[in-house]
PyMOL CGO cylinders between C-alpha atoms (Angstrom):
from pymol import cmd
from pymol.cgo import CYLINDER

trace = [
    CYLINDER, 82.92, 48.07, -257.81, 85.90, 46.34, -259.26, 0.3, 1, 1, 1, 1, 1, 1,
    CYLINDER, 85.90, 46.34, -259.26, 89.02, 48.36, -259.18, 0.3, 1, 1, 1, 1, 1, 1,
    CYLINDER, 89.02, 48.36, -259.18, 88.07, 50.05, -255.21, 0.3, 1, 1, 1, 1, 1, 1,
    CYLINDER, 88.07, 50.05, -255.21, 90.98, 50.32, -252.74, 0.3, 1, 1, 1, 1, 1, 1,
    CYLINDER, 90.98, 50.32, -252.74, 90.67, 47.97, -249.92, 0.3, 1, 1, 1, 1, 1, 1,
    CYLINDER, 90.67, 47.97, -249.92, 92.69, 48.38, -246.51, 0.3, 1, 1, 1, 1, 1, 1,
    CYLINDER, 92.69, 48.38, -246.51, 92.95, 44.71, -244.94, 0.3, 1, 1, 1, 1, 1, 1,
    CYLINDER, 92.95, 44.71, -244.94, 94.01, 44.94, -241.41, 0.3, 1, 1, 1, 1, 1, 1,
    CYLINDER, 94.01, 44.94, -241.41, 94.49, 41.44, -240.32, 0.3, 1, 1, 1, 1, 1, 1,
    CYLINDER, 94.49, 41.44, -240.32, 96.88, 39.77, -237.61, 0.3, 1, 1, 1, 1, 1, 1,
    CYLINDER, 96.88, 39.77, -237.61, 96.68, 36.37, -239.28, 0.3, 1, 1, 1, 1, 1, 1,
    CYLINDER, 96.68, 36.37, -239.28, 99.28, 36.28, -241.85, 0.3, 1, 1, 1, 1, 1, 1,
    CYLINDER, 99.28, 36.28, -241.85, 98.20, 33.61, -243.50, 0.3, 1, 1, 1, 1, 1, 1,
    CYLINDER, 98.20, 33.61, -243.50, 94.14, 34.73, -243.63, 0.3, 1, 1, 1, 1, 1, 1,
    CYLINDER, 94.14, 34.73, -243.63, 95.29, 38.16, -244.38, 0.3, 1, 1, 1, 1, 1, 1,
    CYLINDER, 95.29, 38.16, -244.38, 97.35, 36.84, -247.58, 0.3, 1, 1, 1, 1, 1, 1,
    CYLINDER, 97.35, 36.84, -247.58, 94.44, 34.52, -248.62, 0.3, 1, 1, 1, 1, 1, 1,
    CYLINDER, 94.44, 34.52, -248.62, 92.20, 37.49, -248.51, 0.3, 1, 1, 1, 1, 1, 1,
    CYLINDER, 92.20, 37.49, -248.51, 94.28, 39.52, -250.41, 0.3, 1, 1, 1, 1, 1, 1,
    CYLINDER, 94.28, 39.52, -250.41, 94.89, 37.48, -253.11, 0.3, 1, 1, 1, 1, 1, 1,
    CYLINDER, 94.89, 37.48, -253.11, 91.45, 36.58, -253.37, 0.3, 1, 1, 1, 1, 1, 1,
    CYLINDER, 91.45, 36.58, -253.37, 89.95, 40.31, -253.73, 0.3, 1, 1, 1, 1, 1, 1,
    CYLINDER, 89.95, 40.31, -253.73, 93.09, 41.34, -256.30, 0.3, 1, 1, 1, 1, 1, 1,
    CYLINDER, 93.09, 41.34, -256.30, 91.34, 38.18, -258.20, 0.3, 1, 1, 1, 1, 1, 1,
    CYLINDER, 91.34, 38.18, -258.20, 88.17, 40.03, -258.29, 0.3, 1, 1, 1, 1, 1, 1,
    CYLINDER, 88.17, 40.03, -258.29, 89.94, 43.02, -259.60, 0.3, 1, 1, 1, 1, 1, 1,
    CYLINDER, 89.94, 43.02, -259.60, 90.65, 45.04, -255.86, 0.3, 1, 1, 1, 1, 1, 1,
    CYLINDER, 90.65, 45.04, -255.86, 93.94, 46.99, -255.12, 0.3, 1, 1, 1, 1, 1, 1,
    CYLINDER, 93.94, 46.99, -255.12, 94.51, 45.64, -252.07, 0.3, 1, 1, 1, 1, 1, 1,
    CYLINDER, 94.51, 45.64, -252.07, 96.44, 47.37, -249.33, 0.3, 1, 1, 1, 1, 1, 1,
    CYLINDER, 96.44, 47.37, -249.33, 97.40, 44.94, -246.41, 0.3, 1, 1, 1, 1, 1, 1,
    CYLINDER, 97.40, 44.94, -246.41, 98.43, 45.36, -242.73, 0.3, 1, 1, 1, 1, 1, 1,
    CYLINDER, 98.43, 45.36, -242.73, 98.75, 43.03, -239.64, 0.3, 1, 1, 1, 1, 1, 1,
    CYLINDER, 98.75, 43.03, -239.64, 99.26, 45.90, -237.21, 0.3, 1, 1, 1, 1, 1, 1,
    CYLINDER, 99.26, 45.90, -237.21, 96.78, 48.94, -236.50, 0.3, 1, 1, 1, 1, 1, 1,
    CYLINDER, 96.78, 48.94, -236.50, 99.35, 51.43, -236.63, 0.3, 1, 1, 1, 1, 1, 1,
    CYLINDER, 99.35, 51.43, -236.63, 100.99, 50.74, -239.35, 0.3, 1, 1, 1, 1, 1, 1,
    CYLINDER, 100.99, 50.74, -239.35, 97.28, 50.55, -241.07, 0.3, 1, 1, 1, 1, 1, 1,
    CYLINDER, 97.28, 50.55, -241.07, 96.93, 54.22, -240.18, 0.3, 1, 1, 1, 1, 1, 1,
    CYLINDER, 96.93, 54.22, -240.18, 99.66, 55.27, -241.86, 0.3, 1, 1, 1, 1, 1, 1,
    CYLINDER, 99.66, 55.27, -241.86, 98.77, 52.85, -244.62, 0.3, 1, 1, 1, 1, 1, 1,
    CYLINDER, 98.77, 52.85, -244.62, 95.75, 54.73, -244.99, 0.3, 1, 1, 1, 1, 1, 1,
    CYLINDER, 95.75, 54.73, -244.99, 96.89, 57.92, -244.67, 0.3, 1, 1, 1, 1, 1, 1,
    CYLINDER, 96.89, 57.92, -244.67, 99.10, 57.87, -246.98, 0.3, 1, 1, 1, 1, 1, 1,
    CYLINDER, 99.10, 57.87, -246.98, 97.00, 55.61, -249.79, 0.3, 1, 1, 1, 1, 1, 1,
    CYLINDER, 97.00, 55.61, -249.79, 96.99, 57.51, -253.33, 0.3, 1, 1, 1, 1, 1, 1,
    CYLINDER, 96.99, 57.51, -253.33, 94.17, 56.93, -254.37, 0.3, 1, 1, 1, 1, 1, 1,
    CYLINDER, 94.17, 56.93, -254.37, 92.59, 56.86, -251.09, 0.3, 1, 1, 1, 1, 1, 1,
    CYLINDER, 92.59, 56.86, -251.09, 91.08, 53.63, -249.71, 0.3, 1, 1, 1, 1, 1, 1,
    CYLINDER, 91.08, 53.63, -249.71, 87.41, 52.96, -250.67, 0.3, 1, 1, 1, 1, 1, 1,
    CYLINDER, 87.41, 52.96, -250.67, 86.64, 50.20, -247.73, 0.3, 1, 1, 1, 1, 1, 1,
    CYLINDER, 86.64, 50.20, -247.73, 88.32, 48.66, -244.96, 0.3, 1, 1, 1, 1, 1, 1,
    CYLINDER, 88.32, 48.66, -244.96, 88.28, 44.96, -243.30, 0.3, 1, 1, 1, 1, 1, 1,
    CYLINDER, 88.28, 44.96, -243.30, 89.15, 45.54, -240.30, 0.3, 1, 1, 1, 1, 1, 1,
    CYLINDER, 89.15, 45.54, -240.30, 89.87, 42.26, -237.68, 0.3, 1, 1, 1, 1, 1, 1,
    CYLINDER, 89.87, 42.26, -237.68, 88.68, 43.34, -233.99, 0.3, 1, 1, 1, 1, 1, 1,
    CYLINDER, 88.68, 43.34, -233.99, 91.96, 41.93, -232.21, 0.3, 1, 1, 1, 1, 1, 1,
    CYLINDER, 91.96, 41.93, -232.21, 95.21, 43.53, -233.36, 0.3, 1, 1, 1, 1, 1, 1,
    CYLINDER, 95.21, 43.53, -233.36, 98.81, 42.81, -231.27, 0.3, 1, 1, 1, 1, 1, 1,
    CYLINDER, 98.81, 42.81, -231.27, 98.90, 47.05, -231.11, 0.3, 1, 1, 1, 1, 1, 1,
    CYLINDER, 98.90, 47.05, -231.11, 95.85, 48.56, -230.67, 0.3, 1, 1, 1, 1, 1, 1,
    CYLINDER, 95.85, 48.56, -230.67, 91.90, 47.23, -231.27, 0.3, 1, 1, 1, 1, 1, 1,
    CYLINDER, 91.90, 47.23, -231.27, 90.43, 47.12, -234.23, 0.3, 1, 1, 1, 1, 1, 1,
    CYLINDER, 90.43, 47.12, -234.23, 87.59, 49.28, -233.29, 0.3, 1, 1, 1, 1, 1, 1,
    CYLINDER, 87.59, 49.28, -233.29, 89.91, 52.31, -233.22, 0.3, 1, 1, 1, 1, 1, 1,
    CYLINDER, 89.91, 52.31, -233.22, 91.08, 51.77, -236.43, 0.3, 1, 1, 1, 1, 1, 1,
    CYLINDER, 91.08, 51.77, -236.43, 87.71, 51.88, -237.42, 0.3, 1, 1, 1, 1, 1, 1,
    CYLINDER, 87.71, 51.88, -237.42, 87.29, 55.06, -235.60, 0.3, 1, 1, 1, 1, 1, 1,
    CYLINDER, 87.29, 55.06, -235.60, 90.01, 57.01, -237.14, 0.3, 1, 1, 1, 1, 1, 1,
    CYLINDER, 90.01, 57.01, -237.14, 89.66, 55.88, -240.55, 0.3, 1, 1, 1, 1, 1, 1,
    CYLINDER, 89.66, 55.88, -240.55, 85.87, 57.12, -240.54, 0.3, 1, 1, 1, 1, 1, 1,
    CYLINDER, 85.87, 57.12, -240.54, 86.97, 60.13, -238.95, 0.3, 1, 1, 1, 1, 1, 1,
    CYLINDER, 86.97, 60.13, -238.95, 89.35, 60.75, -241.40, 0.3, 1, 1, 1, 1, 1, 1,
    CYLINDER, 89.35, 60.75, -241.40, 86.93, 60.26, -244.42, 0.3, 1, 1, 1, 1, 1, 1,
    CYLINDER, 86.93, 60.26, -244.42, 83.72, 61.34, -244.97, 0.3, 1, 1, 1, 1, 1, 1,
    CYLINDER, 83.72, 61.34, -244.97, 83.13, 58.17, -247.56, 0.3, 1, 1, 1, 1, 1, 1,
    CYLINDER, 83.13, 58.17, -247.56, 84.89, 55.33, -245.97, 0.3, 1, 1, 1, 1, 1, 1,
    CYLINDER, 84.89, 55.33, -245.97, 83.12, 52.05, -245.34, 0.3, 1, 1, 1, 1, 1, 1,
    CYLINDER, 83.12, 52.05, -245.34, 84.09, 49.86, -243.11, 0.3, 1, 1, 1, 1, 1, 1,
    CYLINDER, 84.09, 49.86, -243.11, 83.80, 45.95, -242.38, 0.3, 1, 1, 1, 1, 1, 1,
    CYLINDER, 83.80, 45.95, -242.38, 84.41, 45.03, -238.97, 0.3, 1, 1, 1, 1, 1, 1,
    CYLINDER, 84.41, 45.03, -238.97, 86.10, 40.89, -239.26, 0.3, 1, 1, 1, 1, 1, 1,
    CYLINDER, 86.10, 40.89, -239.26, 85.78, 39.14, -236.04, 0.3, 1, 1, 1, 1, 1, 1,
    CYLINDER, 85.78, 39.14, -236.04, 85.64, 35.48, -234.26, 0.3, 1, 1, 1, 1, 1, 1,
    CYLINDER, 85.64, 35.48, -234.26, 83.38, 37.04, -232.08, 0.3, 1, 1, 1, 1, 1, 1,
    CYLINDER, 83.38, 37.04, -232.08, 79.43, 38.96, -232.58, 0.3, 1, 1, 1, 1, 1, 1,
    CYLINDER, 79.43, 38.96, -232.58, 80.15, 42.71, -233.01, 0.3, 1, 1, 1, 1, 1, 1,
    CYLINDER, 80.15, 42.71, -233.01, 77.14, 45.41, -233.87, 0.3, 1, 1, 1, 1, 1, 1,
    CYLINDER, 77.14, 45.41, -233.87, 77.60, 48.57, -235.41, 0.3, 1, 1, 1, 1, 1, 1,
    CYLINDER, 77.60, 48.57, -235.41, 74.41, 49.36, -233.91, 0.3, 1, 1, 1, 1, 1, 1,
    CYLINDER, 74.41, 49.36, -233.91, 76.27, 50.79, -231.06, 0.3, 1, 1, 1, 1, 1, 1,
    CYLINDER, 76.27, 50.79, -231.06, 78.43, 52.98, -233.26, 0.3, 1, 1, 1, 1, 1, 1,
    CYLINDER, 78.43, 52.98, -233.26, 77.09, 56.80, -233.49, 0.3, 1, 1, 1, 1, 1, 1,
    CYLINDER, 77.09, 56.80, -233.49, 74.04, 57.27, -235.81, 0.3, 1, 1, 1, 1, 1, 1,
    CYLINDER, 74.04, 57.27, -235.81, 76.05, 59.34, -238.39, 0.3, 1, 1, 1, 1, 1, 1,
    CYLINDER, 76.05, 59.34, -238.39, 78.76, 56.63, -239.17, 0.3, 1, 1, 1, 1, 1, 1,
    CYLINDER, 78.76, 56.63, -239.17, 76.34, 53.53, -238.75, 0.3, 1, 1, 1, 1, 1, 1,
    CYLINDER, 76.34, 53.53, -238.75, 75.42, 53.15, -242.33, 0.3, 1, 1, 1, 1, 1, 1,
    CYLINDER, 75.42, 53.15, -242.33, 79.20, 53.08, -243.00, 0.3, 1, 1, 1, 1, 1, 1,
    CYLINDER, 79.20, 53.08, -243.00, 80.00, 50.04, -240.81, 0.3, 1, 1, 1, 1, 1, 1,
    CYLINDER, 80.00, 50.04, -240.81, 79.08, 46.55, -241.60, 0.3, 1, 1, 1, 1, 1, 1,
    CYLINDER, 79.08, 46.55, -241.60, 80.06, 43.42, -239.38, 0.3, 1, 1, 1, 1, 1, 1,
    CYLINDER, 80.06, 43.42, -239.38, 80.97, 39.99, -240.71, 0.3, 1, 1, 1, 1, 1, 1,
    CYLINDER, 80.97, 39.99, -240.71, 81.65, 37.08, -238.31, 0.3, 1, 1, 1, 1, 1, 1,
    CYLINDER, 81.65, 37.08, -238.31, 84.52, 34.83, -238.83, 0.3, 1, 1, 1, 1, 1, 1,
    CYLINDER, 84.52, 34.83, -238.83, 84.46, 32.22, -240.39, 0.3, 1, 1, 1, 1, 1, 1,
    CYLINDER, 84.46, 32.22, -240.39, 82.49, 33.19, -242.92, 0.3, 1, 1, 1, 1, 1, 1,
    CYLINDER, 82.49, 33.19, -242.92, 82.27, 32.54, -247.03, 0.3, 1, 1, 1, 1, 1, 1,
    CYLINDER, 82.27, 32.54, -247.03, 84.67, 34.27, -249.26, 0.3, 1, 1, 1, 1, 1, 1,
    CYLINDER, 84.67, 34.27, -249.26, 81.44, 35.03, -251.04, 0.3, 1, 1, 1, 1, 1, 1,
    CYLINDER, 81.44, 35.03, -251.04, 79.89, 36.14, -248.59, 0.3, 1, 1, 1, 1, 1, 1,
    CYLINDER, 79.89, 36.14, -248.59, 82.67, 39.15, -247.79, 0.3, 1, 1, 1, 1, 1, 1,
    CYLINDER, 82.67, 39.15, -247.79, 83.01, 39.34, -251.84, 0.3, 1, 1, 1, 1, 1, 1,
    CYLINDER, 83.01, 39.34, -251.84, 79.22, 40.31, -251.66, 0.3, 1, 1, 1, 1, 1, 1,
    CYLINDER, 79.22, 40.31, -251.66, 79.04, 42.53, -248.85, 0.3, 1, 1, 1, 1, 1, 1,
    CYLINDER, 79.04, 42.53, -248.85, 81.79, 44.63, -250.44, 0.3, 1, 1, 1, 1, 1, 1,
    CYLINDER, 81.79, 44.63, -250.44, 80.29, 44.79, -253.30, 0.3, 1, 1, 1, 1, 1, 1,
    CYLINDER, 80.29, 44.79, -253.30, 76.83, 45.96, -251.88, 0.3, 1, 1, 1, 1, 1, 1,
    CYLINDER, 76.83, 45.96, -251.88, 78.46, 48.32, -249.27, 0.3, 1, 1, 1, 1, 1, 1,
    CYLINDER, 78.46, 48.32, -249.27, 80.54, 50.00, -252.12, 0.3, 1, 1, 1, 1, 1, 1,
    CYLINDER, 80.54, 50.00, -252.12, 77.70, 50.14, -254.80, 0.3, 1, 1, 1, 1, 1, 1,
    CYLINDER, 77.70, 50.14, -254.80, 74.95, 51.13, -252.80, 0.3, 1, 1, 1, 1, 1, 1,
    CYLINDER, 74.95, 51.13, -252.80, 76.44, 52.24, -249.71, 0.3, 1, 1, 1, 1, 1, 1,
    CYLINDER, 76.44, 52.24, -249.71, 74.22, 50.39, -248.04, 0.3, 1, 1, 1, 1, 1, 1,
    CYLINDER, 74.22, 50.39, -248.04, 75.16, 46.91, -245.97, 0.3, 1, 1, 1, 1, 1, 1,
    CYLINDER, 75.16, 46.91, -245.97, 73.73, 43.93, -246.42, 0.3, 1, 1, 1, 1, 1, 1,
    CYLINDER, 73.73, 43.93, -246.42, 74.93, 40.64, -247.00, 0.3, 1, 1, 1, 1, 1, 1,
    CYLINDER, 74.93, 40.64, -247.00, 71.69, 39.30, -248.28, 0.3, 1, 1, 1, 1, 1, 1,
]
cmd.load_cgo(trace, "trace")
């Protein structure tokens, strides 16, 4: 869905502008952050409002799993790709927000997060298959 809102939350400078210039190729508006805070009120202030987040698990100000929280409690249609170096399962998550979350281990393709995306926006359903 070319033309979605992405929130990239990403410590890494340098990853975080690769990645962003790589979606805004593929036709994303791209709204980037290396902090969790400043994410929030990224997000909360978004017009239109973000479609999907990649969010990296280990932020200097707070984790990335509440992020994650509070941007799926603040929106009922947020989805939400947790980026880590390390294994993370949404299968953990609450039952109601689990189809909503997908996880994608670093390092990893830029295809690969350029499909998941794609399938978590058009069908709402993850899978990087």
């Amino acid at each position: 869905m070319a033309g979605a809102s992405i929130l990239l939350v990403e410590d890494e400078a340098p990853l975080r502008g690769l990645l962003a210039r790589y979606l805004e190729r593929q036709g994303y508006s791209i709204v980037q952050s290396g902090e969790g805070t400043e994410a929030l009120t990224l997000f909360r202030a978004a017009d239109p409002p973000i479609d999907l987040a990649i969010v990296d698990l280990t932020l200097p100000d707070m984790s990335g799993e509440d992020v994650m929280a509070a941007v799926v409690a603040e929106s009922a249609s947020i989805k939400v790709i947790i980026s880590s170096g390390r294994p993370y399962s949404p299968e953990a998550l609450p039952e109601e927000i689990r189809p909503r979350v997908e996880a994608l281990l670093k390092p990893y393709l830029p295809q690969d997060l350029l499909n998941l995306i794609s399938n978590m926006l058009e069908s709402g359903q993850p899978s990087i298959s």
